[in-house]
N, CA, C and O atoms as a GROMACS GRO file, in nm:
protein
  204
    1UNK      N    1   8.687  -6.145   2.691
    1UNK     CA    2   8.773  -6.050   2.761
    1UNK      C    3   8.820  -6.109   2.893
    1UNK      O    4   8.831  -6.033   2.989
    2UNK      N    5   8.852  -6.250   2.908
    2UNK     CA    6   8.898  -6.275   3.026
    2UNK      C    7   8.848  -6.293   3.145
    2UNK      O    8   8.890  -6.285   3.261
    3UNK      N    9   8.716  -6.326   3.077
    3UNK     CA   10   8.601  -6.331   3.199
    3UNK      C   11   8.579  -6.225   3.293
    3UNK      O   12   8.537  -6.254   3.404
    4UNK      N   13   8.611  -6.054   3.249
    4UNK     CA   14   8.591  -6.014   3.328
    4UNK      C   15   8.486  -5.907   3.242
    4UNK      O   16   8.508  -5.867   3.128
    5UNK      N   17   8.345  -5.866   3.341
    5UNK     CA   18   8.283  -5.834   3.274
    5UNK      C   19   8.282  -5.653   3.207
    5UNK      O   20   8.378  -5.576   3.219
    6UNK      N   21   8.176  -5.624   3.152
    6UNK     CA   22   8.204  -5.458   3.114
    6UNK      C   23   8.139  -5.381   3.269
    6UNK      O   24   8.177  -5.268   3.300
    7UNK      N   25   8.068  -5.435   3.331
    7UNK     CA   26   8.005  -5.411   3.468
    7UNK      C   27   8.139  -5.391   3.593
    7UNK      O   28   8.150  -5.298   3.673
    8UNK      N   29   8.206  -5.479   3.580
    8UNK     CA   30   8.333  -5.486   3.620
    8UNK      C   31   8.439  -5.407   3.612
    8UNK      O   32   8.526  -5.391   3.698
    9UNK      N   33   8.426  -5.339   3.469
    9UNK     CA   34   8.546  -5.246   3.429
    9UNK      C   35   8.512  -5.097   3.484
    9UNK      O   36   8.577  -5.002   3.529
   10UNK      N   37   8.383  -5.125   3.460
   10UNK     CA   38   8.267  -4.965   3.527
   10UNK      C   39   8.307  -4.935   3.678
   10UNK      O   40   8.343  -4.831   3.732
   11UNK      N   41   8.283  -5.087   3.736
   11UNK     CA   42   8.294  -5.029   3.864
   11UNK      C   43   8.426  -5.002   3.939
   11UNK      O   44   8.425  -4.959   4.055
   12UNK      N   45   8.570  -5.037   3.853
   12UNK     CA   46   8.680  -5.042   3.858
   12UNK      C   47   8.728  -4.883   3.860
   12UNK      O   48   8.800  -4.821   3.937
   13UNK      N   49   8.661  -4.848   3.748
   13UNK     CA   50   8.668  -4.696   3.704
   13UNK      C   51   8.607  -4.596   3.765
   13UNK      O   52   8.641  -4.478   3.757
   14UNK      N   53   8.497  -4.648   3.840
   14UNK     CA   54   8.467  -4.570   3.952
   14UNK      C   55   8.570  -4.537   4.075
   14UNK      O   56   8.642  -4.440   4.096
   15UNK      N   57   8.552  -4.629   4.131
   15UNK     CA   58   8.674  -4.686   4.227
   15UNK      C   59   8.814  -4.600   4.235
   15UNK      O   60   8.874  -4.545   4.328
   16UNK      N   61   8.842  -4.616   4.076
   16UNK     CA   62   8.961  -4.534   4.117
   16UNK      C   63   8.957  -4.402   4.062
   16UNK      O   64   9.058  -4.334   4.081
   17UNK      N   65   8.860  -4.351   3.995
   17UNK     CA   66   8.822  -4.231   4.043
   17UNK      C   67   8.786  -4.166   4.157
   17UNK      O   68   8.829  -4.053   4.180
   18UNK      N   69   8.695  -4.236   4.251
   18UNK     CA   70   8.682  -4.179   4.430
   18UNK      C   71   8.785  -4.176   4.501
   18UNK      O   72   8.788  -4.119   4.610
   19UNK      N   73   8.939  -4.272   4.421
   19UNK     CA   74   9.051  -4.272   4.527
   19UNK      C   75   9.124  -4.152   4.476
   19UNK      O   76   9.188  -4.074   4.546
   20UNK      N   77   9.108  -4.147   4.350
   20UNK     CA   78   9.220  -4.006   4.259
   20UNK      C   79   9.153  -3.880   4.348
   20UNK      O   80   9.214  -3.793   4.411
   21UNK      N   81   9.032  -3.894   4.334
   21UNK     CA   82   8.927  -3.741   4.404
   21UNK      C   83   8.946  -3.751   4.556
   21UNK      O   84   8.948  -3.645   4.618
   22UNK      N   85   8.966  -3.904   4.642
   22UNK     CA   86   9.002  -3.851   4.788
   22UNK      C   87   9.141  -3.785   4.792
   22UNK      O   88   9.179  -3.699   4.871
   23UNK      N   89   9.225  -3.857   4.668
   23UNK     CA   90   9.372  -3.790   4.729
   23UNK      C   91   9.408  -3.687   4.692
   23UNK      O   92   9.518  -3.644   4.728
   24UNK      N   93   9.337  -3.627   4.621
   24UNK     CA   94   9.333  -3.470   4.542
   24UNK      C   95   9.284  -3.400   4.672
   24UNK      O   96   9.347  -3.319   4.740
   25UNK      N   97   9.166  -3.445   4.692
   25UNK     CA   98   9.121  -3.379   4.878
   25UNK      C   99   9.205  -3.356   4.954
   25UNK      O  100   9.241  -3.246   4.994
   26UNK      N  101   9.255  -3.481   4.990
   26UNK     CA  102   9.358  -3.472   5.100
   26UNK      C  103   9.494  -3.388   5.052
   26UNK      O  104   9.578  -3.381   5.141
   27UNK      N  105   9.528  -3.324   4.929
   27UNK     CA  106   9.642  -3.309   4.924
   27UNK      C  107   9.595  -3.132   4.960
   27UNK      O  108   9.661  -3.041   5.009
   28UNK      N  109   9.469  -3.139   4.915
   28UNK     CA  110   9.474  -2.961   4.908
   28UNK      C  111   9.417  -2.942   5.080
   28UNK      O  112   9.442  -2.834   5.134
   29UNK      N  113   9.353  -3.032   5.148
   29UNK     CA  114   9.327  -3.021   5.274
   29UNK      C  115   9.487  -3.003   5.363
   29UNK      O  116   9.507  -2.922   5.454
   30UNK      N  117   9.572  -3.086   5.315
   30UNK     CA  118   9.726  -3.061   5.362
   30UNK      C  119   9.791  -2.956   5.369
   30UNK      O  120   9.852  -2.892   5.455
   31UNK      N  121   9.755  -2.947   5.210
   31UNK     CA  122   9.764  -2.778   5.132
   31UNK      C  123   9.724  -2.667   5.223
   31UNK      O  124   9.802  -2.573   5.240
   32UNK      N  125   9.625  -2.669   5.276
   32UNK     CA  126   9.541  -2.527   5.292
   32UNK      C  127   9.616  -2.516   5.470
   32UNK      O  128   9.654  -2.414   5.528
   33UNK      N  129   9.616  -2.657   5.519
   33UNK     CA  130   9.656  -2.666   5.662
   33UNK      C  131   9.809  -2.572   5.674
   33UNK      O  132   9.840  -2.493   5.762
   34UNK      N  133   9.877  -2.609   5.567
   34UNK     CA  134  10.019  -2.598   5.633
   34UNK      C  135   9.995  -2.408   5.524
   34UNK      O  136  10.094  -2.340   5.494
   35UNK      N  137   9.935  -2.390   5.510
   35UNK     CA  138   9.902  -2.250   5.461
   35UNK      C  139   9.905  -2.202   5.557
   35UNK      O  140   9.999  -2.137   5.604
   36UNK      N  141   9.814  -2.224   5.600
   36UNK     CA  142   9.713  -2.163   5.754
   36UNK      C  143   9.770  -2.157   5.865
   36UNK      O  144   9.750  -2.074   5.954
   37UNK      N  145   9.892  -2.304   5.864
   37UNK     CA  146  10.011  -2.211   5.962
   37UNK      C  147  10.125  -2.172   6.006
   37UNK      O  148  10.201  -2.155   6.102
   38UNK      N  149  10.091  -2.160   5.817
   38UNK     CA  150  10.260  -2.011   5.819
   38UNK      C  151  10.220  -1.911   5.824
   38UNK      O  152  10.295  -1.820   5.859
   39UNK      N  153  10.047  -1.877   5.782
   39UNK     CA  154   9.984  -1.752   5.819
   39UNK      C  155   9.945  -1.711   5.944
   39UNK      O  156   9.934  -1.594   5.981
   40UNK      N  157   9.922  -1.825   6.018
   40UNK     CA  158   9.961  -1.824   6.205
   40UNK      C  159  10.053  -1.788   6.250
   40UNK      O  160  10.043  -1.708   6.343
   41UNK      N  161  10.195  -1.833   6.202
   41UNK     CA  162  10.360  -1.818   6.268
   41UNK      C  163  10.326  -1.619   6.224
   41UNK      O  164  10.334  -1.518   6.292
   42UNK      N  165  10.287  -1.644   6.078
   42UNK     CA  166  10.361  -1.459   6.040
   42UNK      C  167  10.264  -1.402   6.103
   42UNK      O  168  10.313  -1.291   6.128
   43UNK      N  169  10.113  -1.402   6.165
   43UNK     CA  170  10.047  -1.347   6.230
   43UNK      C  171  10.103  -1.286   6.325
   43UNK      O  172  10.115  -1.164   6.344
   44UNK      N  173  10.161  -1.432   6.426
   44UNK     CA  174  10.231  -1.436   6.571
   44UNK      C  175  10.385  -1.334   6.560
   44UNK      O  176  10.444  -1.274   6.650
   45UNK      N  177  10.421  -1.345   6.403
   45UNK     CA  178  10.535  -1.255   6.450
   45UNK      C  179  10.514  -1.089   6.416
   45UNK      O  180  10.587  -1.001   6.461
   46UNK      N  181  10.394  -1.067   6.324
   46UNK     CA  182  10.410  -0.980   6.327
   46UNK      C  183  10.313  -0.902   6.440
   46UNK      O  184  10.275  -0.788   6.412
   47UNK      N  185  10.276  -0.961   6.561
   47UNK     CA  186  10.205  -0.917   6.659
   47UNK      C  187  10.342  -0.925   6.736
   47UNK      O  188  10.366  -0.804   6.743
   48UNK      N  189  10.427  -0.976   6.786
   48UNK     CA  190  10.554  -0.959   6.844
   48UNK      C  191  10.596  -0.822   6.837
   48UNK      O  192  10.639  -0.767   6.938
   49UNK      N  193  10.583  -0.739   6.683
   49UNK     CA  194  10.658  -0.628   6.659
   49UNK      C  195  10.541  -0.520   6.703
   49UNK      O  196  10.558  -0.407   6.749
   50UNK      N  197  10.453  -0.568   6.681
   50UNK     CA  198  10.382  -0.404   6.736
   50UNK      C  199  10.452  -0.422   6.872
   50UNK      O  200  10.545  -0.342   6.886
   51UNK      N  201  10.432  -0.514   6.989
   51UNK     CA  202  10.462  -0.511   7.151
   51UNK      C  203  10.566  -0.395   7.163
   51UNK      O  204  10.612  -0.364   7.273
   0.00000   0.00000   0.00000
């Protein structure tokens, strides 16, 4: 197989599984951020309207 071993392919497949699972993280950490503040802005405006 090209001199590369089955130990090799394992840890390849790890690898880019921890990078698929950080960027899945980071996308819903992005996710939840820019949630959190449009639920800030509509907080802020709808405290404007009680005043």
């Amino acid at each position: 197989m090209n001199g590369i071993t089955f130990q090799q392919i394992e840890d390849l497949n790890a690898e880019e599984a921890a990078q698929m699972q950080r960027y899945v993280n980071n996308r819903l950490t992005t996710k939840r951020m820019a949630e959190g503040q449009r639920k800030e802005e509509l907080g802020e405006i709808e405290d404007e309207r009680e005043d």
